[in-house]
DOTIKE-170585 format. One line per 2 residues: number of its first residue (from 1); their letters; for each residue x, y, z of C-alpha. Coordinates in steps of 0.25 Angstrom, whole numbers, plus 5000, padded with zeros to 4 digits. Layout:
N
NUM) a) X:Y:Z | ...
This chain:
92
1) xx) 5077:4997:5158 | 5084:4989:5147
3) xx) 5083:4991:5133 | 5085:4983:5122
5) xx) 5089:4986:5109 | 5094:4977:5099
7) xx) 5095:4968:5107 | 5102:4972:5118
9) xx) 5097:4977:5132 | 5101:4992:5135
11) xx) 5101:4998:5149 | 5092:5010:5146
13) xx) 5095:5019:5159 | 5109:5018:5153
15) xx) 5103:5026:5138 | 5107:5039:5137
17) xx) 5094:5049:5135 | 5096:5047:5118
19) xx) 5096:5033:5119 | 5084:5033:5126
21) xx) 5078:5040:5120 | 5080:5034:5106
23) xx) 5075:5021:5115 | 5060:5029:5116
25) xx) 5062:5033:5103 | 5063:5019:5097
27) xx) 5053:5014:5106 | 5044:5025:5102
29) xx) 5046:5022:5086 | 5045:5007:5089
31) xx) 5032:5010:5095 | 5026:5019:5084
33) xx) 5029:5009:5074 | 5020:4999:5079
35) xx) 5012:5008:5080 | 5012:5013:5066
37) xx) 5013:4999:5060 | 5001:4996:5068
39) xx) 4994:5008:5062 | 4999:5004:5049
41) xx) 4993:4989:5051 | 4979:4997:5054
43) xx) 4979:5003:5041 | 4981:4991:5032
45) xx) 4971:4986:5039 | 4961:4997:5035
47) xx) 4967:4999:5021 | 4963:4984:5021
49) xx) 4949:4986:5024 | 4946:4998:5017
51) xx) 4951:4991:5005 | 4942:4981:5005
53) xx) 4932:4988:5009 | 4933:4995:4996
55) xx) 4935:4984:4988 | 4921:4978:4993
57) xx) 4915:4992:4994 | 4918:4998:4981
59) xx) 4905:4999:4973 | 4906:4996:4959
61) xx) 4899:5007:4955 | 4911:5014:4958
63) xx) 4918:5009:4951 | 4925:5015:4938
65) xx) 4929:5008:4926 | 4940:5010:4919
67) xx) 4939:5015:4904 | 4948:5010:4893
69) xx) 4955:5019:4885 | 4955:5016:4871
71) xx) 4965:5025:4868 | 4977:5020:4876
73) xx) 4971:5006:4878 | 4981:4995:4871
75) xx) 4976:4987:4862 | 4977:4972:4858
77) xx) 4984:4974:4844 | 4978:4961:4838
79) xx) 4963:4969:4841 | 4968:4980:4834
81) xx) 4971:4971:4822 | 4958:4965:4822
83) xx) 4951:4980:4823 | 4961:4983:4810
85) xx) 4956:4972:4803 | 4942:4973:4807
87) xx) 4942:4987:4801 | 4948:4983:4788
89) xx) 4939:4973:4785 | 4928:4982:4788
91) xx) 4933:4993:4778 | 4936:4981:4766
């Protein structure tokens, strides 16, 4: 039976047993990998769904609103002014 690696045919009855063995092994890992990428097409697939399954399925209820903290919130400086000014005519 002949063999063909890079390209070129080998005689495999002419192997030694290493050889041979490292022929099933890559065959082997060859195998497992399409295996594994198809296992891995599979999970896109169902991240995919459940994703959107969320996105259409998500009650707004649920949902949490995020609160501003006045403390660390940044300012526009020209509405800072205005407050200034504001509160100086209120005290004239």
């Amino acid at each position: 039976m002949a063999i063909t690696i890079d390209g070129k045919n080998y005689d495999e009855t002419k192997l030694d047993e290493k050889c041979k063995t490292s022929v099933v092994q890559v065959q082997n890992l060859q195998a497992r990998l399409r295996n594994l990428q198809a296992e891995i097409d599979n999970v896109k697939i169902l991240i995919t769904y459940h994703s959107k399954y969320l996105t259409d399925n998500l009650p707004a209820s649920a949902l949490i609103e995020p609160v501003e903290d006045k403390a660390n919130s940044a300012e526009d400086p020209a509405d800072v002014i205005k407050a200034i000014k504001k509160e100086e005519t209120t005290k004239a």
